[in-house]
MIDRENSE-580797 format. One record per residue (C-alpha): residue number from 1; chain; residue in one letter; x, y, z. Coordinates in Angstrom, 3 decimals, padded with zeros to 6 digits. Example, Ala and Ser with C-alpha at 12.3 -4.5 7.8 and 13.67 -1.06 7.14 Angstrom:
// MIDRENSE-580797
{1; 'A'; 'a'; {012.300; -004.500; 007.800}} {2; 'A'; 's'; {013.670; -001.060; 007.140}} 
//
This chain:
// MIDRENSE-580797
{1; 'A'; 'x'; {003.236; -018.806; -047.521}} {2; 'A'; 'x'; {000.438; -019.162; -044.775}} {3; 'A'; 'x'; {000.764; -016.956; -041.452}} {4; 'A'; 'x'; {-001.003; -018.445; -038.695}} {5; 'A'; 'x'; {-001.584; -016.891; -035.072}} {6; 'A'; 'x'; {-002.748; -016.647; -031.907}} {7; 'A'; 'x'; {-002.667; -013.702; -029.032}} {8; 'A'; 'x'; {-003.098; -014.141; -025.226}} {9; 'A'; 'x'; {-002.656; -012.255; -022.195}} {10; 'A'; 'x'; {-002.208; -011.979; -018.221}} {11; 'A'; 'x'; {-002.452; -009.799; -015.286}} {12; 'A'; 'x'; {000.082; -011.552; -013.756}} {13; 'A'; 'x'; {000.479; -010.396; -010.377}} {14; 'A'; 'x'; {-001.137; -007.103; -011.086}} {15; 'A'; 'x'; {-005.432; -006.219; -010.802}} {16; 'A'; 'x'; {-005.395; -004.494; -013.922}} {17; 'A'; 'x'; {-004.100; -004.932; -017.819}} {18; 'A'; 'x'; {-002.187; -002.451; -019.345}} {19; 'A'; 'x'; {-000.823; -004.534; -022.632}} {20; 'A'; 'x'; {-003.063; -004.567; -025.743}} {21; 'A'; 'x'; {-002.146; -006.614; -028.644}} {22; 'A'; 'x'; {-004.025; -006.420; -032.122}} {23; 'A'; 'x'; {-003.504; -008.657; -035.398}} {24; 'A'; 'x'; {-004.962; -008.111; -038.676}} {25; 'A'; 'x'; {-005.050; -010.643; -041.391}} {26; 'A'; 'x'; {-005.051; -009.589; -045.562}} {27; 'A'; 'x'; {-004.034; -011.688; -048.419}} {28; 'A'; 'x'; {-001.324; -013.580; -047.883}} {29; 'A'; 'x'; {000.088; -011.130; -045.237}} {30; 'A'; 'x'; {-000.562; -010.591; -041.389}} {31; 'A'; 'x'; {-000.159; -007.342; -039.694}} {32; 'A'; 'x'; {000.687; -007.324; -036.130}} {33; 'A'; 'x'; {000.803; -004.959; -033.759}} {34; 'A'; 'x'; {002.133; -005.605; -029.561}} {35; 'A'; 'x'; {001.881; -002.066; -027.053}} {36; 'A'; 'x'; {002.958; -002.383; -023.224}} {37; 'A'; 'x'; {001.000; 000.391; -021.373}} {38; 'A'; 'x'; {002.677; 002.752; -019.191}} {39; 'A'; 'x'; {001.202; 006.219; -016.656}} {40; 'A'; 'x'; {-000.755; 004.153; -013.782}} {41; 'A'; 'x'; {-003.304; 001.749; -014.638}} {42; 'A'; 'x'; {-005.874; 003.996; -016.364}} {43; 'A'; 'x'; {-003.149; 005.692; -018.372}} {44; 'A'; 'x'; {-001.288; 002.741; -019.350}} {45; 'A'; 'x'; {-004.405; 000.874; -020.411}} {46; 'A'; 'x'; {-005.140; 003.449; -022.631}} {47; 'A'; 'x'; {-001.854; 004.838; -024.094}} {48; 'A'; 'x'; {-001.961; 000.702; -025.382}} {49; 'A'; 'x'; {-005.234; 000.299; -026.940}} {50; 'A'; 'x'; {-005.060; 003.901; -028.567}} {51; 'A'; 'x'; {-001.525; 003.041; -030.067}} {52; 'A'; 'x'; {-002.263; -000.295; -031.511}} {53; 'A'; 'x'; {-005.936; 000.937; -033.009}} {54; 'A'; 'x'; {-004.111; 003.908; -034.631}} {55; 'A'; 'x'; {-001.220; 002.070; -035.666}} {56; 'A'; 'x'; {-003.154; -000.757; -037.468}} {57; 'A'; 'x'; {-005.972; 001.850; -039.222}} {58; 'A'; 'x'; {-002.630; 003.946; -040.574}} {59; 'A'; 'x'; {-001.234; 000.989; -041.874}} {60; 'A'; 'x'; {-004.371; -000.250; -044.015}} {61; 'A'; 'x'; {-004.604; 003.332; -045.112}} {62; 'A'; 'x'; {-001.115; 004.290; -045.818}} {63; 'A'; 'x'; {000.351; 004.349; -048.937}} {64; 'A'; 'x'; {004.315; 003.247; -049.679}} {65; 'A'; 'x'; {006.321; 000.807; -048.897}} {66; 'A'; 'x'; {006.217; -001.412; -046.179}} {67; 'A'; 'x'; {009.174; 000.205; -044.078}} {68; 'A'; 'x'; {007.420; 003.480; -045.025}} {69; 'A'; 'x'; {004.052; 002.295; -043.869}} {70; 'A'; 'x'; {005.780; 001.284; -040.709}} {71; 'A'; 'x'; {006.805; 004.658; -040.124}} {72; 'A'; 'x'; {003.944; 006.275; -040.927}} {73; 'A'; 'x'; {002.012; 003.797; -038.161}} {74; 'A'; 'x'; {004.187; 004.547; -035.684}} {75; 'A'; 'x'; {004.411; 008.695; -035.754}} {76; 'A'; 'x'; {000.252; 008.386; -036.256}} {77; 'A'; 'x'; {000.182; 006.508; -033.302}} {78; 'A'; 'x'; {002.224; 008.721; -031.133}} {79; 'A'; 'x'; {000.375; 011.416; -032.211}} {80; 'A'; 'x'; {-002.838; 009.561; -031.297}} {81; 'A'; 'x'; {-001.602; 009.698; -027.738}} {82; 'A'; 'x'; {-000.465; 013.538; -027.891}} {83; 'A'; 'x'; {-004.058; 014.070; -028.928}} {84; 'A'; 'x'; {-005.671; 012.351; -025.902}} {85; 'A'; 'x'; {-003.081; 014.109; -023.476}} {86; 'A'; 'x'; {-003.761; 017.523; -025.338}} {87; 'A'; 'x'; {-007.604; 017.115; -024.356}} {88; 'A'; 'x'; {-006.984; 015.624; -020.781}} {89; 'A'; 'x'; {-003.656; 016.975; -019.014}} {90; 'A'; 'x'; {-004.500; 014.656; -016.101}} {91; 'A'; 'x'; {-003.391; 012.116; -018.626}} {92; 'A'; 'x'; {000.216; 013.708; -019.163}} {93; 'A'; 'x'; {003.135; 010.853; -018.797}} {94; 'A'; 'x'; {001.125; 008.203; -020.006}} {95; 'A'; 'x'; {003.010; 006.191; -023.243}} {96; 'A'; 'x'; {003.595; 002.838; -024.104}} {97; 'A'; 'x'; {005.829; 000.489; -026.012}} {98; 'A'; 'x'; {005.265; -000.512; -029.348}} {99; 'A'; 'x'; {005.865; -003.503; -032.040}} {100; 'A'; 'x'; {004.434; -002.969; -035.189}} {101; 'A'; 'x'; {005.286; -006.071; -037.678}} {102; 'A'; 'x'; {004.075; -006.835; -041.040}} {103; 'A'; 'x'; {004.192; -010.742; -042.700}} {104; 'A'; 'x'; {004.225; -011.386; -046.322}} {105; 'A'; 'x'; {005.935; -013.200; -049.227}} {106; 'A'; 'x'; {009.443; -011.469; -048.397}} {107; 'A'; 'x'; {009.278; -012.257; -044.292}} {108; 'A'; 'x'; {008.777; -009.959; -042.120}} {109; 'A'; 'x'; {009.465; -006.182; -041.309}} {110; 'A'; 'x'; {009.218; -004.653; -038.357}} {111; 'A'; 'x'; {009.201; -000.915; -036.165}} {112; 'A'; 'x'; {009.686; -001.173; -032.643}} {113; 'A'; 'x'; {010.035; 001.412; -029.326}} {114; 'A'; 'x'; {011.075; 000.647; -025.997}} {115; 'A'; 'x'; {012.024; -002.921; -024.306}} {116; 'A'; 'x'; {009.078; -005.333; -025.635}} {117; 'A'; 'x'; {010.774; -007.988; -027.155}} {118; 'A'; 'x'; {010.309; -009.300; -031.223}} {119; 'A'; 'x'; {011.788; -013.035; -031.537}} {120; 'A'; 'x'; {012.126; -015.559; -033.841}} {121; 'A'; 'x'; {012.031; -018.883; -033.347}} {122; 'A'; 'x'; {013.909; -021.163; -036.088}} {123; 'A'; 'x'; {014.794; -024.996; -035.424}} {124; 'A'; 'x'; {014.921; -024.748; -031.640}} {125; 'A'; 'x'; {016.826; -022.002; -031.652}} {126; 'A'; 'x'; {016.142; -018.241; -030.701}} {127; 'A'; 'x'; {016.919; -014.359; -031.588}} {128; 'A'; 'x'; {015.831; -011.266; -030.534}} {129; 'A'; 'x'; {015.096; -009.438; -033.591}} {130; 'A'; 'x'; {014.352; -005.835; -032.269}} {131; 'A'; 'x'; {016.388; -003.508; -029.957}} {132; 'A'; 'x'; {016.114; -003.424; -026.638}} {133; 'A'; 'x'; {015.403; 000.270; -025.314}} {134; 'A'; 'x'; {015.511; -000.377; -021.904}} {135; 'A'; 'x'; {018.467; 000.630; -019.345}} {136; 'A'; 'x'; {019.499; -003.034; -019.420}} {137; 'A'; 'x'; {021.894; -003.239; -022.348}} {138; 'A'; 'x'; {023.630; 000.052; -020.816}} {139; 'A'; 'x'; {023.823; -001.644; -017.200}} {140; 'A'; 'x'; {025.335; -004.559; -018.895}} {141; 'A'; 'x'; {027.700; -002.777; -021.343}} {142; 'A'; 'x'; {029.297; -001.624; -017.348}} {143; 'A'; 'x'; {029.302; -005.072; -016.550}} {144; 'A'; 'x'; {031.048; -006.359; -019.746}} {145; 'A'; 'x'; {033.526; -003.738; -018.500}} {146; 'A'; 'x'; {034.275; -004.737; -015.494}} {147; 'A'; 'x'; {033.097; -001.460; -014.064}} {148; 'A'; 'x'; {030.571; -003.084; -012.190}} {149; 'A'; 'x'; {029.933; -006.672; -011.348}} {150; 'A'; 'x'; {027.282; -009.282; -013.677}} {151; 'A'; 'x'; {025.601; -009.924; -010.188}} {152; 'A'; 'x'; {024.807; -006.280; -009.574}} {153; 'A'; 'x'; {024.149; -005.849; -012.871}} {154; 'A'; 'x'; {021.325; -008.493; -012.838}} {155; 'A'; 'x'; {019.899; -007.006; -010.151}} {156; 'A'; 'x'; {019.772; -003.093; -010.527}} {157; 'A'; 'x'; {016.646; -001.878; -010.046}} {158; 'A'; 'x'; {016.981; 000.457; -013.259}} {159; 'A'; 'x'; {017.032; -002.204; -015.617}} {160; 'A'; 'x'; {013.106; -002.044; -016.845}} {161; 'A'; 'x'; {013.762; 001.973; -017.074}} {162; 'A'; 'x'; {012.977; 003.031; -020.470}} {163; 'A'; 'x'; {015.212; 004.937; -022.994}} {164; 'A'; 'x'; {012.127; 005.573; -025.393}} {165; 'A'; 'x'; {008.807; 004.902; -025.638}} {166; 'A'; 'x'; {005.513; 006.758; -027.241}} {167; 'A'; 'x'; {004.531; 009.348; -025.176}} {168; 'A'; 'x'; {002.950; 012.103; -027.481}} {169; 'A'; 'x'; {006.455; 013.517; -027.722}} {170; 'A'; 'x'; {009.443; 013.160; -030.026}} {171; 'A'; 'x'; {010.310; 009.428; -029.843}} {172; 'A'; 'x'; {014.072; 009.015; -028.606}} {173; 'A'; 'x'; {014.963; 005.527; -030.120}} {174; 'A'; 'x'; {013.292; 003.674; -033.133}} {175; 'A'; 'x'; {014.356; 000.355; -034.286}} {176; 'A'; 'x'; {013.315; -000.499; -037.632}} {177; 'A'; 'x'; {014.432; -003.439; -039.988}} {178; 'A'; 'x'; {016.678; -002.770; -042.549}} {179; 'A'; 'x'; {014.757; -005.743; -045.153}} {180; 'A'; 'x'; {012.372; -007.732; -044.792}} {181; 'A'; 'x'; {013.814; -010.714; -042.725}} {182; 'A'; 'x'; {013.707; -014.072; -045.022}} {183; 'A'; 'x'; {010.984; -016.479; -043.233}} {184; 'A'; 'x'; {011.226; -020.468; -043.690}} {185; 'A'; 'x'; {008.290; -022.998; -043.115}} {186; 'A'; 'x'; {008.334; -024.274; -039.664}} {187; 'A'; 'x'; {009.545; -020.313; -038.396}} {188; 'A'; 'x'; {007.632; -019.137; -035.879}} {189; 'A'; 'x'; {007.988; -015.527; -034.125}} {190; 'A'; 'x'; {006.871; -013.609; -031.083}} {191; 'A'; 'x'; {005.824; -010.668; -030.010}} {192; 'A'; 'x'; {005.840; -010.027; -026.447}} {193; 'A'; 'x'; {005.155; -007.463; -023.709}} {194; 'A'; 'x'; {008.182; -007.381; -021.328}} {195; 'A'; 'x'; {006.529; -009.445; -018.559}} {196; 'A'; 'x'; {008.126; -012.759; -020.878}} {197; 'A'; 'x'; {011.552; -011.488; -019.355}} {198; 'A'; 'x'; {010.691; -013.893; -016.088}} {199; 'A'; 'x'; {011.402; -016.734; -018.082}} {200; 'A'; 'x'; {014.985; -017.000; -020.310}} {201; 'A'; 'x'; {015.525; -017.345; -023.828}} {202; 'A'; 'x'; {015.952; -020.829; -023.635}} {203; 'A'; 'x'; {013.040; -021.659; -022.062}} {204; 'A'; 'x'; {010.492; -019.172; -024.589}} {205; 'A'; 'x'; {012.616; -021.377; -027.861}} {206; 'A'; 'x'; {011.802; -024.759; -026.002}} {207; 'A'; 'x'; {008.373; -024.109; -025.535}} {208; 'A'; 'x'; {007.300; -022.690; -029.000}} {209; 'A'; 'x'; {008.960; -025.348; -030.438}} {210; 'A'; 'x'; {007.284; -028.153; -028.733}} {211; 'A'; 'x'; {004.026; -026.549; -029.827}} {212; 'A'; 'x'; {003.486; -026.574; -033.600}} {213; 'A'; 'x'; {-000.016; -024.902; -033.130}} {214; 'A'; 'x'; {000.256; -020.998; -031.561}} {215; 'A'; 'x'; {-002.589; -021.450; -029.146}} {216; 'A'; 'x'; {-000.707; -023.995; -027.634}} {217; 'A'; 'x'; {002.383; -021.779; -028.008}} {218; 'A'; 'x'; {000.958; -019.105; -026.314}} {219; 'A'; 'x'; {-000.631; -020.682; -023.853}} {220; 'A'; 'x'; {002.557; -022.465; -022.516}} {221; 'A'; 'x'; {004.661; -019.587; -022.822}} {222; 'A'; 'x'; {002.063; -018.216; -020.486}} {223; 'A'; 'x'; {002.199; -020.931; -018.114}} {224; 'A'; 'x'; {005.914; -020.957; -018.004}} {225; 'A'; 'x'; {005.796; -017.233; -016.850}} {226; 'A'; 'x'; {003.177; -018.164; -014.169}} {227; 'A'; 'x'; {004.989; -020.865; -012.801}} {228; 'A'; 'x'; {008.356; -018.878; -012.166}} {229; 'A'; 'x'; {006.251; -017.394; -009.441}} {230; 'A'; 'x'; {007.560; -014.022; -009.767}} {231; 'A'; 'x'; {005.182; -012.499; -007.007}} {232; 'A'; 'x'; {005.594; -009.073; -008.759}} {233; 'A'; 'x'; {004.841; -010.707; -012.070}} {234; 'A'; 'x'; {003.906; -008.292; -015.037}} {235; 'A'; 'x'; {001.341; -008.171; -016.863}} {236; 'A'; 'x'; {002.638; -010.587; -019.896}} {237; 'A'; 'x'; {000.981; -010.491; -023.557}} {238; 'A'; 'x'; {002.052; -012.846; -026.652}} {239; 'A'; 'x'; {001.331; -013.123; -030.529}} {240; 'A'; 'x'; {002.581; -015.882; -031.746}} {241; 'A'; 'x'; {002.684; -016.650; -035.640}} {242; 'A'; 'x'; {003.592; -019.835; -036.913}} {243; 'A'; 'x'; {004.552; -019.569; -040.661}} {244; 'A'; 'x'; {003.614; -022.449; -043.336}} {245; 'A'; 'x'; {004.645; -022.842; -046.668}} 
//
């Protein structure tokens, strides 16, 4: 099984970048690793580039299993950023989102915190793989009661509001997979910052699939964000791995 991949990245609407995005390629396997920056723009930026360094130098260095190695990333890299805030309290509230996700001969495995998405794209079709920690499930769970209406539902402010995310402190929700998710020839999956939520599931399945190489992939997912001219438009990152057998 061959992994192959391709990142890219945009402001959006905003002057700064506060994603950071990181893959790392071994022997047959790909490690991946997606953060979404939080704490203003100096904070953010730096919460994400601290967690994915940390995350990907604990996982060539840690020994275990994969889910175990996973876990291991993901604390280190917390801790990374309770470091930094330790040594500069100006920094305090700064955190991030993380998807950590490891490819081999059994699929993939993955660790994620917060609302950046993990999909997989299979014959046209699409999944989200990870949990979403955001307030929008919750908002929506009201909605699917009747206790509020799907309209005001879309469009409560508090839906991007995080339930958990890497701040330095103890880390709230965790998803992790349960075994390595089965991967088929043709498979392709994403990792994206939450800026790819301007654009629906349908759209995100019909472009990968149209685009068998993932620089194309993640290019056009890119474009398809840009051109729902969202004038508050995210910053938006994407690693895209195409798998071949």
């Amino acid at each position: 099984m061959r992994f192959r991949y391709a990142t890219q990245a945009s402001q959006g609407a905003r002057n700064y970048q506060e994603d950071a995005a990181s893959v790392v390629e071994g022997t047959g396997s790909l490690t991946a690793v997606l953060a979404d920056g939080m704490g203003g723009h100096a904070g953010g930026a730096l919460a994400s580039n601290l967690a994915c360094k940390f995350f990907l130098h604990a996982f060539a260095t840690a020994q275990g299993s994969a889910p175990e190695k996973l876990s291991e990333s993901l604390e280190l890299a917390n801790a990374a950023i309770a470091h930094e805030v330790h040594n500069t309290p100006s920094l305090n509230g700064m955190g991030c989102t993380l998807i950590g996700a490891v490819f081999g001969s059994d699929g993939v495995e993955w660790v994620s915190v917060g609302d950046s998405p993990l999909f997989l794209v299979r014959d046209g079709e699409i999944v989200v793989l990870n949990e979403d920690h955001s307030l929008a499930p919750e908002i929506d769970k009201l909605a699917a009661m009747g206790r509020i209406s799907w309209e005001a539902a879309r469009n409560d402010h508090r839906r991007h509001f995080l339930r958990s995310a890497l701040t330095g402190g103890e880390i709230e929700l965790i998803d992790r997979s349960h075994r390595p998710l089965a991967l088929r020839s043709g498979d392709a999956v994403v990792l994206a910052s939450d800026g790819i939520h301007t654009i629906s599931h349908a759209v995100i399945a019909k472009v990968v699939s149209a685009h068998g190489e993932p620089a194309a992939a993640a290019a056009a997912l890119l474009d398809a964000v840009q051109a729902g001219g969202d004038t508050a438009q995210d910053n938006t990152t994407v690693v895209v791995v195409r798998v071949d057998a």
